[in-house]
PQR file of N, CA, C, O and H, with PARSE charges and radii, in Angstrom:
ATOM      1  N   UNK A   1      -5.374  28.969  63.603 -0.4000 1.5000
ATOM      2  CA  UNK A   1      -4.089  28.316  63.702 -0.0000 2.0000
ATOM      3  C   UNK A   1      -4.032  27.090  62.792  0.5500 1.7000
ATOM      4  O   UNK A   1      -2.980  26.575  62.413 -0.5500 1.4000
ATOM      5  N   UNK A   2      -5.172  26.699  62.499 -0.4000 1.5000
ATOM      6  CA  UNK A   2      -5.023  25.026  62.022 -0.0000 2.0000
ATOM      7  C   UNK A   2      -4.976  25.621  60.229  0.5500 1.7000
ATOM      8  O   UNK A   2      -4.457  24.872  59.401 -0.5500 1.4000
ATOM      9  H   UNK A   2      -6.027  27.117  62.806  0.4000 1.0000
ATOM     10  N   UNK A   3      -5.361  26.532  59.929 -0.4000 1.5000
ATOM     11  CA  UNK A   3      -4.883  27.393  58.150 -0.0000 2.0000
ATOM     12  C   UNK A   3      -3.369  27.116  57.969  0.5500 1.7000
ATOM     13  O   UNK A   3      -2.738  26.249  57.364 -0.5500 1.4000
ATOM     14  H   UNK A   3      -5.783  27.140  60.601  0.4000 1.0000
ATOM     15  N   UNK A   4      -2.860  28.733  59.115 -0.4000 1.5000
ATOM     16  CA  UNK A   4      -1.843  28.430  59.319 -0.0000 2.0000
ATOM     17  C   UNK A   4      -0.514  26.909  59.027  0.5500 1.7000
ATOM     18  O   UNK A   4       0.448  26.797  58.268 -0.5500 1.4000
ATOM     19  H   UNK A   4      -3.373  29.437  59.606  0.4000 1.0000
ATOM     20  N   UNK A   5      -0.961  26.247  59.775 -0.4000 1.5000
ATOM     21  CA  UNK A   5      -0.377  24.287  60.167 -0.0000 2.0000
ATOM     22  C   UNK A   5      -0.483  23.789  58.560  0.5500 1.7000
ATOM     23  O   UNK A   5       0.414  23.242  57.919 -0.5500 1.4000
ATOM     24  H   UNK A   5      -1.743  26.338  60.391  0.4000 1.0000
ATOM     25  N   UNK A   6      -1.658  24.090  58.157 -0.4000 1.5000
ATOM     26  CA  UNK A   6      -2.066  23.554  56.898 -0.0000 2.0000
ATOM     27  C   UNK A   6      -1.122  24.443  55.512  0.5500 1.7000
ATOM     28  O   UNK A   6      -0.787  23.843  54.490 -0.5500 1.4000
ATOM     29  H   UNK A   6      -2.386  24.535  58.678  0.4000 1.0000
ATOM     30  N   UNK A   7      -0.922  25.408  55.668 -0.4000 1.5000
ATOM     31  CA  UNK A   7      -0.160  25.948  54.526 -0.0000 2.0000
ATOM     32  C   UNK A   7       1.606  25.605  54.850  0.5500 1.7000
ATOM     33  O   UNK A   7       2.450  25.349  53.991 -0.5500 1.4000
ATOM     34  H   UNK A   7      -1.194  25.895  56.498  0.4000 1.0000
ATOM     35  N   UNK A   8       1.802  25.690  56.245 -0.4000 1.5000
ATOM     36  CA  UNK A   8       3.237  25.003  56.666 -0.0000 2.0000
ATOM     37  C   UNK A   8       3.505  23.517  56.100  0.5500 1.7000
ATOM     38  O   UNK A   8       4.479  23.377  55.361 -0.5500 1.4000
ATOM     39  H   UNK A   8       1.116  25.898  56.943  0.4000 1.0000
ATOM     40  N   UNK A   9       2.727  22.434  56.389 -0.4000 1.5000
ATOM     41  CA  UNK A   9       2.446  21.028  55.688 -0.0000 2.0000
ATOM     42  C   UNK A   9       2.913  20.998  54.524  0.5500 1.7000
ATOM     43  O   UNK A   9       3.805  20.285  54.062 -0.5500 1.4000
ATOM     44  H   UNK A   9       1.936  22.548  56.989  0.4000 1.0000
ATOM     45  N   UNK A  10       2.032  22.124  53.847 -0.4000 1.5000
ATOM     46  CA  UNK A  10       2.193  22.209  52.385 -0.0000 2.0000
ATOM     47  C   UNK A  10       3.206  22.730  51.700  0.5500 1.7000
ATOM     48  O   UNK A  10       3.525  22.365  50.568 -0.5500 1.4000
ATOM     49  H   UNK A  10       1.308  22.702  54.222  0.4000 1.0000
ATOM     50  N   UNK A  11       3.740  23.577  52.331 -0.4000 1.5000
ATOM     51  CA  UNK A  11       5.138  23.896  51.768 -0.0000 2.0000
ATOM     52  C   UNK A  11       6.191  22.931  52.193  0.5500 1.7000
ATOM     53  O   UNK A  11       7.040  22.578  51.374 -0.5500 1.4000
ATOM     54  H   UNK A  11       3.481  23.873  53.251  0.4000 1.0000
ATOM     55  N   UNK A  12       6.197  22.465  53.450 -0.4000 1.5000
ATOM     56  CA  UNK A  12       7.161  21.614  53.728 -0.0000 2.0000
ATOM     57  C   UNK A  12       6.851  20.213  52.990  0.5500 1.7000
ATOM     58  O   UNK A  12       7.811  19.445  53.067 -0.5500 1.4000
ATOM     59  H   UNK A  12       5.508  22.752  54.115  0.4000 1.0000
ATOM     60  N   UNK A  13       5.513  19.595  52.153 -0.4000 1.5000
ATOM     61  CA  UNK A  13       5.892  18.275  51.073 -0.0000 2.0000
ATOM     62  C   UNK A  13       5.967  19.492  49.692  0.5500 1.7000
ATOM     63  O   UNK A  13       6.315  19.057  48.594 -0.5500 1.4000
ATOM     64  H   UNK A  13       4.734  20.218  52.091  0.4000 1.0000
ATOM     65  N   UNK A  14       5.805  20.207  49.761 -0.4000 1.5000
ATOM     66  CA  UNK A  14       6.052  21.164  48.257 -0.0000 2.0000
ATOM     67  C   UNK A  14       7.703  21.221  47.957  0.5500 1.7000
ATOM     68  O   UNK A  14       8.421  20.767  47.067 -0.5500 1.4000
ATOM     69  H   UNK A  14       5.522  20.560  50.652  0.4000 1.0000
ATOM     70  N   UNK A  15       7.895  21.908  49.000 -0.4000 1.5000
ATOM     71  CA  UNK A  15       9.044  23.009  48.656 -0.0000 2.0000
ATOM     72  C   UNK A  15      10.330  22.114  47.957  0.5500 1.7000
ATOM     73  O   UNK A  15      11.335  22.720  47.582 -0.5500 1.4000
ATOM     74  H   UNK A  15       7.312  22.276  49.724  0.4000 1.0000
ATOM     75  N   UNK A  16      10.251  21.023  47.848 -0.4000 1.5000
ATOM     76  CA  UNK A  16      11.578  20.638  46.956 -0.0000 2.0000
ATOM     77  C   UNK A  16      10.935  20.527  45.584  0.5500 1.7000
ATOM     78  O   UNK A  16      11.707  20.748  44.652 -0.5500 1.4000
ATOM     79  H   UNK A  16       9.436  20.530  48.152  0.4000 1.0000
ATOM     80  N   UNK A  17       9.824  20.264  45.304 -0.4000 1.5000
ATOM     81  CA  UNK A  17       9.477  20.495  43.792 -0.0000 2.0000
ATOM     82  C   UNK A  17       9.342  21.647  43.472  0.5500 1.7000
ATOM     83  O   UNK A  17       9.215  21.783  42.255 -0.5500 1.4000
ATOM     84  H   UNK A  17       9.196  20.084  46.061  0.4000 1.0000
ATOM     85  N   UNK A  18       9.304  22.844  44.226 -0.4000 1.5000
ATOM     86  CA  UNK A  18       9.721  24.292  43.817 -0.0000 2.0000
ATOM     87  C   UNK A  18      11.155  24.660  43.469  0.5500 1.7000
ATOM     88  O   UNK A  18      11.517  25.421  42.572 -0.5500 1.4000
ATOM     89  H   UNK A  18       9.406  22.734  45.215  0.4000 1.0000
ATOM     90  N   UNK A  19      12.081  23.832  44.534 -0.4000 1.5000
ATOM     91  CA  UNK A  19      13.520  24.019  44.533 -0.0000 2.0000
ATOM     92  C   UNK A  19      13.764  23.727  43.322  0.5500 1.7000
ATOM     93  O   UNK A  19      14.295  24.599  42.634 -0.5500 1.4000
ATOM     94  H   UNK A  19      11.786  23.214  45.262  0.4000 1.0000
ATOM     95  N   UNK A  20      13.471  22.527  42.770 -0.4000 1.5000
ATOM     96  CA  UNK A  20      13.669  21.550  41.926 -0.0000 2.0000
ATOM     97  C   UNK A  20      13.401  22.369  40.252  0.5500 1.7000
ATOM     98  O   UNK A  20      14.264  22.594  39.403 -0.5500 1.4000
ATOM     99  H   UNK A  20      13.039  21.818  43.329  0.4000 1.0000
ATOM    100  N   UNK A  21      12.258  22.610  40.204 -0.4000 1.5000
ATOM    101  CA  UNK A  21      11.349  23.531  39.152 -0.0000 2.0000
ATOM    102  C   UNK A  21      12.227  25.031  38.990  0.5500 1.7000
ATOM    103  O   UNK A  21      12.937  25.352  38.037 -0.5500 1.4000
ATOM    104  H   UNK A  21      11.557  22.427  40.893  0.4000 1.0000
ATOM    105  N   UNK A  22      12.012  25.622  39.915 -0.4000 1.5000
ATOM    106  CA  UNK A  22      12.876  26.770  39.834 -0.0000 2.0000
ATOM    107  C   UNK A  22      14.173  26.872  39.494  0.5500 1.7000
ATOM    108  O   UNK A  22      14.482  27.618  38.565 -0.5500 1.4000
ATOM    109  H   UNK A  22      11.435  25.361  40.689  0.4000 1.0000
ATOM    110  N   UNK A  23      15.300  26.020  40.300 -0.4000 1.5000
ATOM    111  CA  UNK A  23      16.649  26.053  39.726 -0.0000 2.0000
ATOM    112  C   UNK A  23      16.732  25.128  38.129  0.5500 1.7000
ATOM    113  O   UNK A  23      17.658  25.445  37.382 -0.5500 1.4000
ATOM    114  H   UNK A  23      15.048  25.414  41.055  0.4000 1.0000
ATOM    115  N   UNK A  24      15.808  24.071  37.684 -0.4000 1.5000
ATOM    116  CA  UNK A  24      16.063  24.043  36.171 -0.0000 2.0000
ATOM    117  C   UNK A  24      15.675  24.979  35.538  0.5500 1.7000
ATOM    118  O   UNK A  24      16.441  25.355  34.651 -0.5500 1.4000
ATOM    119  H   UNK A  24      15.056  23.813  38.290  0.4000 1.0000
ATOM    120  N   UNK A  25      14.377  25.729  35.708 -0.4000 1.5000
ATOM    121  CA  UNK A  25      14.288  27.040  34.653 -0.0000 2.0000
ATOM    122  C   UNK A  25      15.251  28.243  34.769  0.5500 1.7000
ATOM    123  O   UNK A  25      15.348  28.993  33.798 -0.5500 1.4000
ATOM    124  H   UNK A  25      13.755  25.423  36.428  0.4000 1.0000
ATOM    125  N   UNK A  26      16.073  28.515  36.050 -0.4000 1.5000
ATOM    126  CA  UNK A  26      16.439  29.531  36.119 -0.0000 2.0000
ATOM    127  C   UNK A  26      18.016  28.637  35.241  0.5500 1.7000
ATOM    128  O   UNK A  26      18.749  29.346  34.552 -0.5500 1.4000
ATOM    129  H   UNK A  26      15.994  27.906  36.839  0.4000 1.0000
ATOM    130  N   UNK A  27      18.313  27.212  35.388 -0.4000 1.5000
ATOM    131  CA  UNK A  27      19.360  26.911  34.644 -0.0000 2.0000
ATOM    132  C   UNK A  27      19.251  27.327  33.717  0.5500 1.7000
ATOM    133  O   UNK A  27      19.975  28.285  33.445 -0.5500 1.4000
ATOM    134  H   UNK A  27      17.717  26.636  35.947  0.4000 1.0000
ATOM    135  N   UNK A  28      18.225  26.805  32.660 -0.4000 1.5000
ATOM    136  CA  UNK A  28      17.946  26.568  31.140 -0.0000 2.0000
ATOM    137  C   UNK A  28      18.049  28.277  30.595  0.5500 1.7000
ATOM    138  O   UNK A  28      18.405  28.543  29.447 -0.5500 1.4000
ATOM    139  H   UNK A  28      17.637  26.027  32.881  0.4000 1.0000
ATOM    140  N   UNK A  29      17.702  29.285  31.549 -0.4000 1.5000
ATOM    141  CA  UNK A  29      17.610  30.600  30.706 -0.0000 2.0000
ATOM    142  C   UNK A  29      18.337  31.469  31.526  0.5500 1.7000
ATOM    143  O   UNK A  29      18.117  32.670  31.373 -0.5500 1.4000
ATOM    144  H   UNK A  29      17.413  29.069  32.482  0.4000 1.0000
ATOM    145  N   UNK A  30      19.382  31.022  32.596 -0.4000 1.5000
ATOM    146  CA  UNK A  30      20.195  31.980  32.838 -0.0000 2.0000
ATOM    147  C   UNK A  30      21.591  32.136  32.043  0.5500 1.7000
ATOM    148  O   UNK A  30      22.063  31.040  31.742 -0.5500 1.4000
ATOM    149  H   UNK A  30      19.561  30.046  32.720  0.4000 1.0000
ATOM    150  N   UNK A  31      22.638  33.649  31.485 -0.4000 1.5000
ATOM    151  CA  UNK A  31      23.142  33.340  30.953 -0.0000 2.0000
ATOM    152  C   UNK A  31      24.291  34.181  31.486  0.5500 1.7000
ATOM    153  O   UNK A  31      25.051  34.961  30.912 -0.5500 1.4000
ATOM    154  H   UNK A  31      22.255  34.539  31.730  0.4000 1.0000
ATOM    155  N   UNK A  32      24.148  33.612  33.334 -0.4000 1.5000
ATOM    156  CA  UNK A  32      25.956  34.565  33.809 -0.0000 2.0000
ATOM    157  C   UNK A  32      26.170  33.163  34.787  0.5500 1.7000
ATOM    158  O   UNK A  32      25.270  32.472  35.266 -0.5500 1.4000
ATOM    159  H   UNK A  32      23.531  32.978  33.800  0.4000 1.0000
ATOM    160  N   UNK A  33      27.257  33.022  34.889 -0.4000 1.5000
ATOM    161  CA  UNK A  33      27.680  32.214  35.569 -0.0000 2.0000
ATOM    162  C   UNK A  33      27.256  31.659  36.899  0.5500 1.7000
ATOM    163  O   UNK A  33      26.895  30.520  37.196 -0.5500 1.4000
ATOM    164  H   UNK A  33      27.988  33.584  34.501  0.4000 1.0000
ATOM    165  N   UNK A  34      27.422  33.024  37.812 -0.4000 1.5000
ATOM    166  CA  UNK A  34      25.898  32.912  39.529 -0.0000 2.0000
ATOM    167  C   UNK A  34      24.991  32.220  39.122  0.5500 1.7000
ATOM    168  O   UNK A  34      24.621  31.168  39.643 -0.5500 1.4000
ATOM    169  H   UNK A  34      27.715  33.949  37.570  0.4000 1.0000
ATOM    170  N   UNK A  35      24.309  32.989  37.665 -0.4000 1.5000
ATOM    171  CA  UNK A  35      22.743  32.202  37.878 -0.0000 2.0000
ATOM    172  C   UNK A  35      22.844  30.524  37.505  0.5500 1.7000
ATOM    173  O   UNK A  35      21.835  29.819  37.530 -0.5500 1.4000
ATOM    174  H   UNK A  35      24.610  33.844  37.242  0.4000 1.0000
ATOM    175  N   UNK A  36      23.922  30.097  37.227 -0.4000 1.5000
ATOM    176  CA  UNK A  36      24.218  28.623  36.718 -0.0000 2.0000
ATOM    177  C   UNK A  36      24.431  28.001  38.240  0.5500 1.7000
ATOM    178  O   UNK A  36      23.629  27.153  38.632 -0.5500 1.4000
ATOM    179  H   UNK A  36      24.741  30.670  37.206  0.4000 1.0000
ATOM    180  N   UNK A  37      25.662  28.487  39.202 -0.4000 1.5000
ATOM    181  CA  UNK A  37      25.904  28.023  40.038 -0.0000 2.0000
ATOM    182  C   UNK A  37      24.622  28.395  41.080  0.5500 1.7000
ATOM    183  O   UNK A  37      24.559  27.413  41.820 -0.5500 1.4000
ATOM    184  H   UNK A  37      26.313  29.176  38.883  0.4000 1.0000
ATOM    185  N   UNK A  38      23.930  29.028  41.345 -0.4000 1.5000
ATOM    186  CA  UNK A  38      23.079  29.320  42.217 -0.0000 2.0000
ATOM    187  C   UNK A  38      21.763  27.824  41.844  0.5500 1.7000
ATOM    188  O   UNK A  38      21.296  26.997  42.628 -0.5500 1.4000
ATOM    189  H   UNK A  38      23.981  29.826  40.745  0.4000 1.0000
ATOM    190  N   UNK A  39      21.552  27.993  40.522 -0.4000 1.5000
ATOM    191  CA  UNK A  39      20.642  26.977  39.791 -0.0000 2.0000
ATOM    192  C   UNK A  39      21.013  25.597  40.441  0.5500 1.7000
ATOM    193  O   UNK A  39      20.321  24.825  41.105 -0.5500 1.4000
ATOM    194  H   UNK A  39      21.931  28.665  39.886  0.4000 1.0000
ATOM    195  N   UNK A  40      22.137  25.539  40.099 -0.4000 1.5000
ATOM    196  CA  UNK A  40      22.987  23.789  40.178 -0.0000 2.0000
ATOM    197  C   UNK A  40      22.701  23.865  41.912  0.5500 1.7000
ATOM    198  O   UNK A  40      21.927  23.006  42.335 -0.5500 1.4000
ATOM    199  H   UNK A  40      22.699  26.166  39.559  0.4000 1.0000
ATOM    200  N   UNK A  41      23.186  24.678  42.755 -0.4000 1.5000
ATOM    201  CA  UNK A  41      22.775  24.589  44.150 -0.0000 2.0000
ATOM    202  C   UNK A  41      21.173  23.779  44.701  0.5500 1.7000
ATOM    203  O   UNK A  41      20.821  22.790  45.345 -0.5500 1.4000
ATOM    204  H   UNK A  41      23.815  25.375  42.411  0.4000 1.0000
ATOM    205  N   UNK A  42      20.447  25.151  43.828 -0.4000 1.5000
ATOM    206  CA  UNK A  42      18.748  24.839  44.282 -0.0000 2.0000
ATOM    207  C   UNK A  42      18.798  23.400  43.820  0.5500 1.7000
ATOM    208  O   UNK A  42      18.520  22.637  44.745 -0.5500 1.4000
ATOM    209  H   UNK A  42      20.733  25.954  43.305  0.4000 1.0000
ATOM    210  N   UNK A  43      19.056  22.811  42.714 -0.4000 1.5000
ATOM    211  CA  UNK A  43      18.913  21.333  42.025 -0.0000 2.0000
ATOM    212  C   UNK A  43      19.575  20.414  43.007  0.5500 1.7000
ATOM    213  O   UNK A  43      19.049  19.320  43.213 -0.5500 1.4000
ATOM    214  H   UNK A  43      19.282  23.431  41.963  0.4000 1.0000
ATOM    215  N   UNK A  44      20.648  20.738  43.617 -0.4000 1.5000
ATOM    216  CA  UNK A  44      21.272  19.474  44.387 -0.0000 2.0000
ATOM    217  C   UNK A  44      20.471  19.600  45.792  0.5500 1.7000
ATOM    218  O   UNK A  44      20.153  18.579  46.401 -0.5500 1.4000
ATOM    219  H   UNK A  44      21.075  21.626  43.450  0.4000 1.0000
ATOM    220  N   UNK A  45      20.193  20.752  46.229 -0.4000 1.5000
ATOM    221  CA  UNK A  45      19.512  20.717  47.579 -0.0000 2.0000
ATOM    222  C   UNK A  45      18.195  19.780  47.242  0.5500 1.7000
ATOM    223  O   UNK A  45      17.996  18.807  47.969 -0.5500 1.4000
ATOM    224  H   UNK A  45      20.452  21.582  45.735  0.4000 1.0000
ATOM    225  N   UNK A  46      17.358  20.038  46.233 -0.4000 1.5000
ATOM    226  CA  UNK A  46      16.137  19.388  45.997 -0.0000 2.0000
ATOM    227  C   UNK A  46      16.683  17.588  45.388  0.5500 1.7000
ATOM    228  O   UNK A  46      16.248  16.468  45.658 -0.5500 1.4000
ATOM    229  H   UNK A  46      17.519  20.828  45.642  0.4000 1.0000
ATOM    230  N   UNK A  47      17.419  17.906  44.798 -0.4000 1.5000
ATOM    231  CA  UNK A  47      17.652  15.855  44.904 -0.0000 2.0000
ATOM    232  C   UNK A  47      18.014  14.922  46.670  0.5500 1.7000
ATOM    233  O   UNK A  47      17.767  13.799  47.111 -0.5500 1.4000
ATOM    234  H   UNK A  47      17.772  18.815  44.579  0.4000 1.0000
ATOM    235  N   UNK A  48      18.855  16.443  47.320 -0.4000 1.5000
ATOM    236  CA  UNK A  48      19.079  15.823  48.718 -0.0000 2.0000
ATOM    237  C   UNK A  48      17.744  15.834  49.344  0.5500 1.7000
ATOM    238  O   UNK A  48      17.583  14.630  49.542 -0.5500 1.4000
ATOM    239  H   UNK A  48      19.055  17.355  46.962  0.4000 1.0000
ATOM    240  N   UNK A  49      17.051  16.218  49.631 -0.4000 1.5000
ATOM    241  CA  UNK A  49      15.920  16.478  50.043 -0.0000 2.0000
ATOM    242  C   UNK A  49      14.910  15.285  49.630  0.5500 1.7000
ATOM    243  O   UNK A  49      14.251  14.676  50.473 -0.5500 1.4000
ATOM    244  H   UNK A  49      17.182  17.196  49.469  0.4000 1.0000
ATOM    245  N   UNK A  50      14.867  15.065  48.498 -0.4000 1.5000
ATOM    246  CA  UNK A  50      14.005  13.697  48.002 -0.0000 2.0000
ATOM    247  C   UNK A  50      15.023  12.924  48.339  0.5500 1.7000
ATOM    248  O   UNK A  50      14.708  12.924  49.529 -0.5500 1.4000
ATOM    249  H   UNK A  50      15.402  15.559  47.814  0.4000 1.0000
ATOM    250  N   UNK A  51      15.976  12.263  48.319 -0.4000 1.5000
ATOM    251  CA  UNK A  51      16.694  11.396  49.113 -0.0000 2.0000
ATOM    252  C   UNK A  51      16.518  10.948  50.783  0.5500 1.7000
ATOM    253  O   UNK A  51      16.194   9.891  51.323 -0.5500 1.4000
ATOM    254  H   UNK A  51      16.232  12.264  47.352  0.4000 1.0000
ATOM    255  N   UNK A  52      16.779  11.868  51.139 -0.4000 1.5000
ATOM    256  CA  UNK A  52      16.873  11.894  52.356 -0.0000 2.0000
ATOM    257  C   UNK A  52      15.689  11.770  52.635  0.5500 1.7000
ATOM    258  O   UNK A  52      15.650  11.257  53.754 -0.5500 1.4000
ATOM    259  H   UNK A  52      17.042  12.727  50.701  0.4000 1.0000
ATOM    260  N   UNK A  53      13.918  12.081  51.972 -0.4000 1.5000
ATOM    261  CA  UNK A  53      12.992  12.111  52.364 -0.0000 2.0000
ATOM    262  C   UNK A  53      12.694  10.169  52.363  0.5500 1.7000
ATOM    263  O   UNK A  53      12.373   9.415  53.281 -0.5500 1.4000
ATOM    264  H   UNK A  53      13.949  12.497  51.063  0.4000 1.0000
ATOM    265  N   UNK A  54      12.919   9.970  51.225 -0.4000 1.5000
ATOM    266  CA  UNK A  54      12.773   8.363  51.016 -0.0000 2.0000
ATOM    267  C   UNK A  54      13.769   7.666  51.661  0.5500 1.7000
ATOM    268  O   UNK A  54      13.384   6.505  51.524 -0.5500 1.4000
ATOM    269  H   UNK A  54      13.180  10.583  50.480  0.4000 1.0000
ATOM    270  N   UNK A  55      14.599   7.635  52.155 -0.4000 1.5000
ATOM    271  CA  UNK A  55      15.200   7.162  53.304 -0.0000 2.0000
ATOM    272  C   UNK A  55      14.688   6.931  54.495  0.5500 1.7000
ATOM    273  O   UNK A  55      14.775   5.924  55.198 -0.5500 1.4000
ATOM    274  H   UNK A  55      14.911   8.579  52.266  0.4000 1.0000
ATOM    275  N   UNK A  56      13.962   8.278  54.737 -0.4000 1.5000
ATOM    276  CA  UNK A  56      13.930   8.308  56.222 -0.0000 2.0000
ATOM    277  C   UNK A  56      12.672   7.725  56.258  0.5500 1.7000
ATOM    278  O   UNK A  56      12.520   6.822  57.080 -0.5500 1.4000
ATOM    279  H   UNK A  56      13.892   9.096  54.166  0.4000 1.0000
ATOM    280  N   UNK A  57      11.549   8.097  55.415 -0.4000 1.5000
ATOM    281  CA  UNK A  57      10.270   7.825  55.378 -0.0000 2.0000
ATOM    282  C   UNK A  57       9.946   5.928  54.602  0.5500 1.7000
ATOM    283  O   UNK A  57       8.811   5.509  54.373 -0.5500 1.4000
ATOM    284  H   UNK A  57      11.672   8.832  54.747  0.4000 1.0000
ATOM    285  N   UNK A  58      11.077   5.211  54.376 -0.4000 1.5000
ATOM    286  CA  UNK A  58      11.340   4.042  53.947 -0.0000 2.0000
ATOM    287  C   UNK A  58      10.512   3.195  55.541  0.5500 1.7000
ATOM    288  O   UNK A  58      10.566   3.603  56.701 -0.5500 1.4000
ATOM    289  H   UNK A  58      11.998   5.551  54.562  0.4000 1.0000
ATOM    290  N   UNK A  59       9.811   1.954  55.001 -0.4000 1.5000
ATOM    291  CA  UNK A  59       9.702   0.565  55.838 -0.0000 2.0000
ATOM    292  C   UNK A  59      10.400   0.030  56.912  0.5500 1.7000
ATOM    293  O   UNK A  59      10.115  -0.513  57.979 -0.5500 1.4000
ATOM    294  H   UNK A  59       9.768   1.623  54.058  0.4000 1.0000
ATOM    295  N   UNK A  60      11.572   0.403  56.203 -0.4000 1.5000
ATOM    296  CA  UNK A  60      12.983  -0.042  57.192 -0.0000 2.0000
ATOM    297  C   UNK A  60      12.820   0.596  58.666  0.5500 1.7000
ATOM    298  O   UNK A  60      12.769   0.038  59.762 -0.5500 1.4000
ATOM    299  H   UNK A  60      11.804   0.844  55.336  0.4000 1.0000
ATOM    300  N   UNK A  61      12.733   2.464  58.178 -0.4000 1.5000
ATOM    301  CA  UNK A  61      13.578   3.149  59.092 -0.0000 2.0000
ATOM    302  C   UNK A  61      12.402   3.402  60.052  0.5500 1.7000
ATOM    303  O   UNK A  61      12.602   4.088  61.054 -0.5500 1.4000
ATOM    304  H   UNK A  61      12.775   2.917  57.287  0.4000 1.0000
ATOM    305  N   UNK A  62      11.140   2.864  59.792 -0.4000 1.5000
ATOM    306  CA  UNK A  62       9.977   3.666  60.808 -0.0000 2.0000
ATOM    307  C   UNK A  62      10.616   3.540  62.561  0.5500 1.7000
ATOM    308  O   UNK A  62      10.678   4.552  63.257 -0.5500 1.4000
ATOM    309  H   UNK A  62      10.978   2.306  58.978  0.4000 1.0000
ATOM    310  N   UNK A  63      10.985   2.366  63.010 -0.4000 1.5000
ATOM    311  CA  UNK A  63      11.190   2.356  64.344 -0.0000 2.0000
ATOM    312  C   UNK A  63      12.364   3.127  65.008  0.5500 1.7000
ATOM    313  O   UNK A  63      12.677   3.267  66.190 -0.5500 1.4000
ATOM    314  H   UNK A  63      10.935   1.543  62.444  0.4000 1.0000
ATOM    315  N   UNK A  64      12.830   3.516  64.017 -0.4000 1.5000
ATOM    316  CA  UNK A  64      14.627   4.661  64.291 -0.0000 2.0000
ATOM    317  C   UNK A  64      13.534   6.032  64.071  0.5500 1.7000
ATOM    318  O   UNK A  64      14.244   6.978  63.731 -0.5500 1.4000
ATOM    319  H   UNK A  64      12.576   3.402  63.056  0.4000 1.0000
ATOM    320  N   UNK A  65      12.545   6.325  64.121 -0.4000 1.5000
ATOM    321  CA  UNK A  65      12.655   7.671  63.531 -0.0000 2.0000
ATOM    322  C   UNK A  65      12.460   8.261  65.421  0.5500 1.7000
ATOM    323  O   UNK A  65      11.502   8.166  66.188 -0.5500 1.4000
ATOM    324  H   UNK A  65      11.968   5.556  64.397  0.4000 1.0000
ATOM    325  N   UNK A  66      13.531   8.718  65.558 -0.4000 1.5000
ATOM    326  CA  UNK A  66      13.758   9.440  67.020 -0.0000 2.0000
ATOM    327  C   UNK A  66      13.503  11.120  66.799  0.5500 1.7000
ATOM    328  O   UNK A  66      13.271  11.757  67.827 -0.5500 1.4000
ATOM    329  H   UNK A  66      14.309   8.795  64.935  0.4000 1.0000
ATOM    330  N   UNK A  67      13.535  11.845  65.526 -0.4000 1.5000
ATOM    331  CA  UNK A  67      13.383  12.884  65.566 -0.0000 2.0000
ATOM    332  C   UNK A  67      12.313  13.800  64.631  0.5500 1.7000
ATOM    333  O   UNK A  67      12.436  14.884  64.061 -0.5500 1.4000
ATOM    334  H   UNK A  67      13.724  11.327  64.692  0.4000 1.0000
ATOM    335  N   UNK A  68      11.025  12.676  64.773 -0.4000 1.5000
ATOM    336  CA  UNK A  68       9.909  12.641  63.531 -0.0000 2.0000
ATOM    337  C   UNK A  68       8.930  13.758  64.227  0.5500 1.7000
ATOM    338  O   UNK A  68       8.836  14.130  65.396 -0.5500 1.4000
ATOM    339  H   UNK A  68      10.925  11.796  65.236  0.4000 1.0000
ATOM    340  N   UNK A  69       8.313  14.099  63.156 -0.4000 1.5000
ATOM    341  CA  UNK A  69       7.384  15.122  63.478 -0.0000 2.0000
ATOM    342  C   UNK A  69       5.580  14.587  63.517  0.5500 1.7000
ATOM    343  O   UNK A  69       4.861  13.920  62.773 -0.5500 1.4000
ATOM    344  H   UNK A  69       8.390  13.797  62.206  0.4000 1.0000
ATOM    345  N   UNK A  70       5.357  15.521  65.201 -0.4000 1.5000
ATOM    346  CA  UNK A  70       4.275  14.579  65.544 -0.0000 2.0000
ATOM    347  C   UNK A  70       2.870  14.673  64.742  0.5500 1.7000
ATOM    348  O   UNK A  70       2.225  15.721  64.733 -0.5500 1.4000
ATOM    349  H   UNK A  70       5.941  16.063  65.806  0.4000 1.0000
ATOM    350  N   UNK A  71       2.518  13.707  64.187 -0.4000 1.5000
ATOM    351  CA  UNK A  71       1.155  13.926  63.498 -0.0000 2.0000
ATOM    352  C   UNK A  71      -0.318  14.848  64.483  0.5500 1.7000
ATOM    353  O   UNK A  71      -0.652  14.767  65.665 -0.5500 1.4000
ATOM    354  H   UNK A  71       3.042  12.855  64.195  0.4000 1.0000
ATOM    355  N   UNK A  72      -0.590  15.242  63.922 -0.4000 1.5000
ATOM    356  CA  UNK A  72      -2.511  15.904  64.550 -0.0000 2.0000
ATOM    357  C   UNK A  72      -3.154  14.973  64.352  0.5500 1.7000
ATOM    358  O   UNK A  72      -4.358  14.988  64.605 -0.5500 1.4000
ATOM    359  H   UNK A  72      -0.319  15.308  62.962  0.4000 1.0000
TER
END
């Protein structure tokens, strides 16, 4: 179980630099319209995502965090 926990971790601090990575390459060399708007999607989800991560995970907000995930 603790593999498992450990590859979840990892995708969940990964997965916006995949979002991120993936929708600019699929921008830069897609050439129909979906694959532009689908691209521009993955890119804004991954800027919200680093936003919202440094927000929440900011100095400020440690004593508000009411819905944080519990460390092992």
């Amino acid at each position: 179980m603790s593999r498992v926990k450990w590859v979840l971790d990892l995708w969940y601090e990964t997965s916006p630099y995949v979002y991120f990575i993936v929708g600019l390459a699929s921008m830069l060399f897609s050439t129909s319209a979906y694959g532009f708007a689908f691209s521009t999607l993955l890119i804004v989800v991954a800027v919200t995502i680093f936003s919202l991560r440094r927000a929440y995970r900011s100095p400020e907000r440690q004593k508000y965090r009411k819905y944080s995930r519990p460390r092992a």
